[in-house]
Residue, then its C-alpha position, 0 to 999 in steps of 0.5 A: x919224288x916219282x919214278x916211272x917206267x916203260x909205256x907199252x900199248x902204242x908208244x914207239x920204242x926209244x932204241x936202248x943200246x946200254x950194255x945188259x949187265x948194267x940194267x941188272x943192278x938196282x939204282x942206289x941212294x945218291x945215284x938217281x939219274x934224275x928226280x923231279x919235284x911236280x906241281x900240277x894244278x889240272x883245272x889251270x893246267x899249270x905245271x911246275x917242275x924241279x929237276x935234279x939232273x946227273x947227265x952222262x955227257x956234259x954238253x947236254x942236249x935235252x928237249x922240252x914240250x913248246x908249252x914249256x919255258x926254263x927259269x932256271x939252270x943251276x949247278x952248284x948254286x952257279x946259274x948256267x946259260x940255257x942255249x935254245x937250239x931250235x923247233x921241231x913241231x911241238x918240241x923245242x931242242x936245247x943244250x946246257x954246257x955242264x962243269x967237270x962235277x956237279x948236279x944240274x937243277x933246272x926249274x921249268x914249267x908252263x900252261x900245258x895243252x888242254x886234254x883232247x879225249x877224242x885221241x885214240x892209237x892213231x892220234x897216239x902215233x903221231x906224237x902225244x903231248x902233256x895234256x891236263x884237265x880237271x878231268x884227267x891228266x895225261x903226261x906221257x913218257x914221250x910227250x917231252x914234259x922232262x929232260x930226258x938225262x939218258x937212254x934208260x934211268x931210273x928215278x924219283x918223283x915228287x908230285x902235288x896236286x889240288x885237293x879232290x885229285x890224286x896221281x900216279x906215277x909207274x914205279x913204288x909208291x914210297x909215300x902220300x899224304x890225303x887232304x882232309x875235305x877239299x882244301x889243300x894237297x894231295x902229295x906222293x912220292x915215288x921211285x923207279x929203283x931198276x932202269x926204264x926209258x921214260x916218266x908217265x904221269x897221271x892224275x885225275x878225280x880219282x877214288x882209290x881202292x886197295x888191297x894189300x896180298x901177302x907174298x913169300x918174301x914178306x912184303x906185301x903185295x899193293x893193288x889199286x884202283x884209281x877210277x872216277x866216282x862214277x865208275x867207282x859206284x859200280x857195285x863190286x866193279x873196284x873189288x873185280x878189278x883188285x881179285x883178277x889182277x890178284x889172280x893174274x898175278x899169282x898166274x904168272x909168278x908160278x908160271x914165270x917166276x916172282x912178279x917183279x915189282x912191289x904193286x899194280x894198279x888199274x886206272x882210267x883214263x878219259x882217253x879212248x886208247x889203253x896203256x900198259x906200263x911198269x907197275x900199272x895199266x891206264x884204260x879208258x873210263x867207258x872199256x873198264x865197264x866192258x867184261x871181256x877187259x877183265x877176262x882178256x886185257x887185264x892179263x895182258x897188261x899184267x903179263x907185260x910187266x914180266x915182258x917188256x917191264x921186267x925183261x926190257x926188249x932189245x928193240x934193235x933185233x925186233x920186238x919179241x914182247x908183244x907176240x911173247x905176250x899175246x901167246x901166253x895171255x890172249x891166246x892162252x885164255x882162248x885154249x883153255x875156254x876151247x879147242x875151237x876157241x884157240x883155232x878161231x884166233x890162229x885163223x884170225x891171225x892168218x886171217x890178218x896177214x892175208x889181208x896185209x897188201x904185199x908192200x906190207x909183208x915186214x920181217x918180224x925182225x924189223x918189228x918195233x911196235x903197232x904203228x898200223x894194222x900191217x905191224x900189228x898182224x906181224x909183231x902181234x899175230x905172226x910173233x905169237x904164232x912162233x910160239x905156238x910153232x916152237x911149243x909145238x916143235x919142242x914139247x910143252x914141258x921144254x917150251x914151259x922151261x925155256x920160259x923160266x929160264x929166259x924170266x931167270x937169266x934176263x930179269x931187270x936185262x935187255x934181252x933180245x930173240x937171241x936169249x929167247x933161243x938160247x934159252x930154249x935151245x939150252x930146255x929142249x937141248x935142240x939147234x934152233x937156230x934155223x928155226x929163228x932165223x927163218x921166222x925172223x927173217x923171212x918175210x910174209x909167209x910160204x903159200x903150200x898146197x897137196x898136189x897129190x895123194x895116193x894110196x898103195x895097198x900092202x900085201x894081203x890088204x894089210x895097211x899100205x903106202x899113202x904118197x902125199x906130194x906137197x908144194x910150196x911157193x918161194x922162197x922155200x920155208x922149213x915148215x913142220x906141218x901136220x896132214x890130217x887123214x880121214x877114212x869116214x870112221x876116224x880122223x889121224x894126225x901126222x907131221x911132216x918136215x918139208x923144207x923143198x919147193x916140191x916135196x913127196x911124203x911117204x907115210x905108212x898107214x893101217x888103213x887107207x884115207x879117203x881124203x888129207x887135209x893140210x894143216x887144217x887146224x891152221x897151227x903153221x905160219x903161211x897163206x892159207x887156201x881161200x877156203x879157209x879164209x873167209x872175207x873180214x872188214x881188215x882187208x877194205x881197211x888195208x886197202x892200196x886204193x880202196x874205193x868209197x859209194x856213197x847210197x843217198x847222196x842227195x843227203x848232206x849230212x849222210x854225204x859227210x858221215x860216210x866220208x867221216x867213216x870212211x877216213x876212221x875206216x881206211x889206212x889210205x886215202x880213199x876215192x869216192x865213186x859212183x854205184x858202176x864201181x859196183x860192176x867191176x874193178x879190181x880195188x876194193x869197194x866199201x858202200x855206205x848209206x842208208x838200210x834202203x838205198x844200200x838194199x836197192x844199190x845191191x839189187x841194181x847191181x845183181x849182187x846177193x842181197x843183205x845177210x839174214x843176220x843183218x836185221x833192219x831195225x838195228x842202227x847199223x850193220x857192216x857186212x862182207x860179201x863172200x862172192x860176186x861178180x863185181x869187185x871186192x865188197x864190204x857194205x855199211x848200212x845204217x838207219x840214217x846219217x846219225x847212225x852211220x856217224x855213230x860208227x866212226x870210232x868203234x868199227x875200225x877196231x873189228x878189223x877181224x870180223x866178216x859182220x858187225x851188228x851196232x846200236x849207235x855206237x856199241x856193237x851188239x853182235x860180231x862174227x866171221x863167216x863159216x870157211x871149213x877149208x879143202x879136204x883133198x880125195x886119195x886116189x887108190x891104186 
């Protein structure tokens, strides 16, 4: 039997409203809410399932993938009647009426969807279904390939599947046995012994690798690798993968506490989209192969079975995981590469947010998971930004304890922003409670500007007054920003609290600055000065009514790739428009054709021409135009209609770019322009 766990990544949240101290006790023999004998045979996509169900209410309503048809519904070995209550899309409702005791079996199966590997996070949010193939086989805990017996639960798997496949379920594997040659099956068994809100199966051609890591309590740590023969053969790629999940583990159990479960595995999917989930993460075969995955998403993953897998999320109050997460893998990886490192990504999460249309500024409370790139500026960017504010209020030592014991108090617990401030309200021994309602619930962000600075002398020109007058707009945020005073010899740091929509600062200085800067290392949540934010691909993609010119259009297959692009490209519908959109308008324009047409297009409208860096004999380059006369511009430019297609599936992820440089469908080079921000003068007196 199996057990599985939490998919994170893109799937949308069930709401989990069981009371805490209930999650904190393991599942005992003889409890299991559910378990489940599965034969998957992946080249027929046949399945097969037992089920031995404890439901809590004995009108038990259930759901199943329309794929799937029941044979059987037994308690006690009495047959019970199986009442179909209807349709809805790829799902079929169902209801069974249970006697006083008993546990319910229900045997069910049928020829499930082919695998459709051109699925990414998009197909994801619109509901994804079981799917086999001898390929690769994808049962997700949303996809309705079991009856679901309550909120949350823990449980057993049993799984079979030919010879020359293997699977994995989240949770301890309890037991497997391999086939010799390729006749035969491949079993396992395993279980989920805390609580969870959904079953994840997966199975593929894979060859496993292992190491086992020896831990303080004495039982060994499991790490794996599931990767087609392909990937396998890449030399030291398995053993890479083994050695930093090792690594980010024993990172995180030091800085949080002991990791949670009893192994981790890394498994390729053929799906484009990645997941994390309870005890492992599922990625797509070709993102394995990348670099940057083992150095920045694999910590990640590791890092959500602490939060999300090992604190569960109160989805009621918003969803803290996921900012919690990106700050202390992400965004730590990039302090310690640099200084700069770490203010390129705060710019780019502001960066985000200001391209978000104003429609789409959503309360972080009301934060769930990434339907769109609107949530995810606020649940991903916005949410990690709180912590480098709250890190910054109450000082890293407080911040490091808040964090242990928030990991010691929630363990195996729903937890929700308000243990998160309790927890570093009881480290740092401050009132943060102004402080988490203002960020959770306050939408978009405060706009503030230096409005004036002066100095005044001292007496005998020893030091003096500098008078900083700041502005915000409404509603009025409690901001703790820093100013930055140079004087053309050395440059000082010092914070203020501005809580009015008009406030003036008087700061005692040594020497009299020559010119402030507000916030300039873009470490407080707001809308920054257009100075500071240069154009990147994300604000065409956010568009309300984003406009499409097509360079070429005499060319069929050059009409079809652009408008193929552009489908990928926008959230919203986009209208296609003749080369005049180029001299005004206020909606934001992409153009797309080929290098020439583009070149002449830009020439005919007056408009500065393709960037040095946007050489011709790539493929394709996509670009933003920082300023011009006509309306807001991002450009496409490719060799031909092929190359133009080739960029479908990768531009749409490097929504936080101002420039993309690609060979068919990888991208070579990437950047954002320069933006050094406004420094305002001090006038003396």
């Amino acid at each position: 039997m199996f057990r599985a766990a939490r998919l994170w990544g893109w799937r949308v949240p069930i709401l989990v409203v069981l009371a805490a101290v209930v999650l904190a006790r393991p599942v005992s023999a003889g409890e299991w809410p559910i378990e489940l004998e599965v034969q998957l045979d992946p080249a027929s996509r046949e399945l097969l399932v037992e089920a031995a169900l404890r439901p809590q209410q004995r009108d038990f309503r259930f759901a199943l993938h329309a794929s799937l048809g029941i044979d059987s519904a037994m308690v006690d070995g009495q047959a019970l009647r199986v009442e179909a209550l209807g349709r809805r899309g790829e799902v079929r409702n169902w209801r069974i009426r249970l006697p006083e005791r008993g546990v319910l079996r229900l045997r069910y199966g049928g020829v499930l969807p082919a695998l459709d590997a051109g699925l990414d996070h998009r197909g994801v949010l619109q509901g994804m279904p079981p799917m086999a193939s001898a390929a690769g086989s994808y049962l997700p805990a949303g996809g309705a390939w079991y009856p679901r017996p309550a909120e949350v639960f823990g449980y057993r798997v049993d799984v079979r599947v030919p010879a020359g496949q293997r699977v994995i379920v989240p949770g301890r594997l309890l037991a497997e046995q391999v086939p010799d040659g390729e006749e035969g099956h491949y079993r396992a068994r395993f279980e989920f012994s805390r609580v969870t809100d959904g079953i994840d199966l997966m199975a593929g051609p894979w060859i496993v690798r292992e190491r086992i890591v020896a831990r303080d309590d004495g039982e060994g740590l499991r790490l794996r690798t599931y990767f087609p023969a392909a990937l396998d053969a890449e030399a030291g790629l398995a053993e890479a993968y083994l050695a930093d999940s090792a690594r980010y583990i024993e990172r995180y159990s030091g800085s949080i506490g002991a990791y949670p479960f009893t192994e981790f595995s890394v498994v390729a999917s053929p799906l484009p989209t990645g997941f994390g989930m309870p005890t492992l993460t599922y990625l797509g075969e070709q993102v394995l192969r990348l670099p940057f995955i083992r150095a920045t998403s694999l910590g990640h993953e590791v890092l959500h079975n602490w939060w999300g897998n090992g604190v569960l999320v109160d989805y009621r109050s918003g969803n803290w995981s996921e900012g919690l997460t990106t700050f202390m893998a992400d965004y730590a990886y990039k302090e310690e590469q640099s200084v700069a490192a770490a203010r390129d990504m705060r710019l780019g999460w502001l960066r985000d947010f200001a391209a978000l249309p104003a429609d789409a500024h959503q309360p972080l409370a009301e934060f769930r998971s990434r339907t769109h790139g609107a949530a995810a500026a606020v649940g991903y960017g916005k949410a990690a930004m709180v912590f480098v504010m709250l890190r910054d209020l109450i000082g890293e030592e407080a911040f490091a304890h808040g964090i242990r014991s928030f990991w010691a108090q929630n363990r195996f617990r729903i937890a929700g922003w308000v243990e998160l401030k309790v927890a570093f309200e009881q480290a740092s021994g401050r009132d943060l409670d102004a402080f988490f309602q203002q960020w959770l619930r306050l939408a978009g962000g405060a706009r503030v500007s230096i409005e004036q600075a002066r100095f005044i002398a001292g007496a005998e020109g020893k030091g003096g007054l500098l008078k900083v007058e700041l502005q915000q707009s409404r509603p009025a945020h409690v901001l703790h920003l820093p100013l930055q005073l140079e004087n053309g010899q050395a440059v000082q740091t010092r914070w203020v609290s501005l809580s009015q929509l008009r406030q003036t600062f008087e700061l005692a200085v040594d020497q009299a600055p020559q010119t402030v800067r507000l916030d300039p290392e873009l470490r407080v949540w707001r809308r920054p000065d257009d100075g500071q934010l240069p154009p990147i691909l994300r604000q065409w993609m956010l568009a309300e009514t984003p406009r499409l010119i097509i360079a070429g259009e005499g060319d069929t297959a050059l009409v079809e790739a652009g408008k193929g692009l552009a489908r990928r490209f926008f959230e919203r519908p986009a209208r296609t428009v003749g080369p005049e959109a180029l001299r005004g308008g206020a909606d934001a324009v992409l153009l797309v054709g080929t290098h020439a047409a583009v070149d002449r297009l830009l020439a005919d409208a007056g408009l500065p021409p393709r960037p040095a860096l946007a050489e011709r004999q790539h493929s394709a380059v996509a670009w933003t135009v920082q300023a011009s006369p006509g309306p807001a511009l991002a450009v496409v430019s490719a060799r031909d209609a092929g190359a133009l297609a080739a960029l479908q599936r990768p531009l749409p992820h490097y929504g936080g770019q101002s420039w993309v440089i690609a060979e068919g469908a990888r991208v070579l080079e990437r950047g954002v322009w320069d933006a050094p921000g406004r420094a305002v003068p001090v006038d003396g007196q």
